[in-house]
C-alpha positions in Angstrom: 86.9 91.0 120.2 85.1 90.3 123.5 83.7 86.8 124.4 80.1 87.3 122.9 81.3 88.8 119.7 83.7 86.0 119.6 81.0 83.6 120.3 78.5 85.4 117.3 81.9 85.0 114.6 82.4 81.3 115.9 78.9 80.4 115.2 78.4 81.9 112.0 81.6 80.5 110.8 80.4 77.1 111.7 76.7 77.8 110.5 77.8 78.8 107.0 80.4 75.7 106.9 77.2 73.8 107.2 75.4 74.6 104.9 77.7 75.9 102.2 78.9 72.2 100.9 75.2 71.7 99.3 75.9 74.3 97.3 76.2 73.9 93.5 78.8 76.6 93.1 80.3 74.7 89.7 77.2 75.2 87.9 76.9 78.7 89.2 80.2 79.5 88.3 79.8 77.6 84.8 76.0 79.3 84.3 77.4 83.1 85.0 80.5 83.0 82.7 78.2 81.0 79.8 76.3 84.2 80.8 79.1 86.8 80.2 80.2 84.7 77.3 76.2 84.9 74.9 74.7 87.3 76.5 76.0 90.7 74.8 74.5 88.9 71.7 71.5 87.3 73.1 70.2 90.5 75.3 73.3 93.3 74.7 71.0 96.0 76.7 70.4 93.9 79.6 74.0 92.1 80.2 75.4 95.7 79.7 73.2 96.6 83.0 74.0 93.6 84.9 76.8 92.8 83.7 78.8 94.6 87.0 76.4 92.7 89.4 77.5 89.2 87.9 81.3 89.6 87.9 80.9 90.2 91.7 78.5 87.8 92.2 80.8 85.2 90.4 83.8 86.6 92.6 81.8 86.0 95.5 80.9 82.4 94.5 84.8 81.4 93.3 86.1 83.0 97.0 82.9 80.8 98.4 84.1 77.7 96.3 87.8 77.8 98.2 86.0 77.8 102.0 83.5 74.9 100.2 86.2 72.9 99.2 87.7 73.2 102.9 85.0 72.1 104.4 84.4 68.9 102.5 88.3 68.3 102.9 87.1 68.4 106.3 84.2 66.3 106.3 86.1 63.9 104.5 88.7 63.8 107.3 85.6 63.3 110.2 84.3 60.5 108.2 87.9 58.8 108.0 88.5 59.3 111.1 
């Protein structure tokens, strides 16, 4: 990795770490798997067709809610000092 590429990871690490503790990934989480849970009896056409889309979306989100917790750990720990 040279220095700018370096530089670009750095900053996007810190840019996502900002803004990903004002997410609502519980109620995502909670929404999508009330989701998989009704909807093959509410709409069994349309979760069949999504229904591959949401289980990665709500990986995606659960692997986002480990890096959120971690950075309002650290928040927590800047604010305490």
């Amino acid at each position: 990795m040279n220095p700018e590429e370096y530089q670009i990871a750095y900053n996007s690490v810190l840019f996502m770490a900002g803004y990903v503790h004002t997410l609502r990934l519980e109620e995502l989480i909670q929404a999508g798997e009330d989701a998989k849970a009704f909807g093959p009896f509410v709409s069994p056409t349309l979760w069949r067709e999504g229904i591959v889309n949401l289980d990665r979306t709500l990986r995606l989100a659960k692997a986002l809610k480990v890096f959120q917790a971690e950075v309002i750990k650290q928040i927590e720990e800047e604010r305490n000092g």
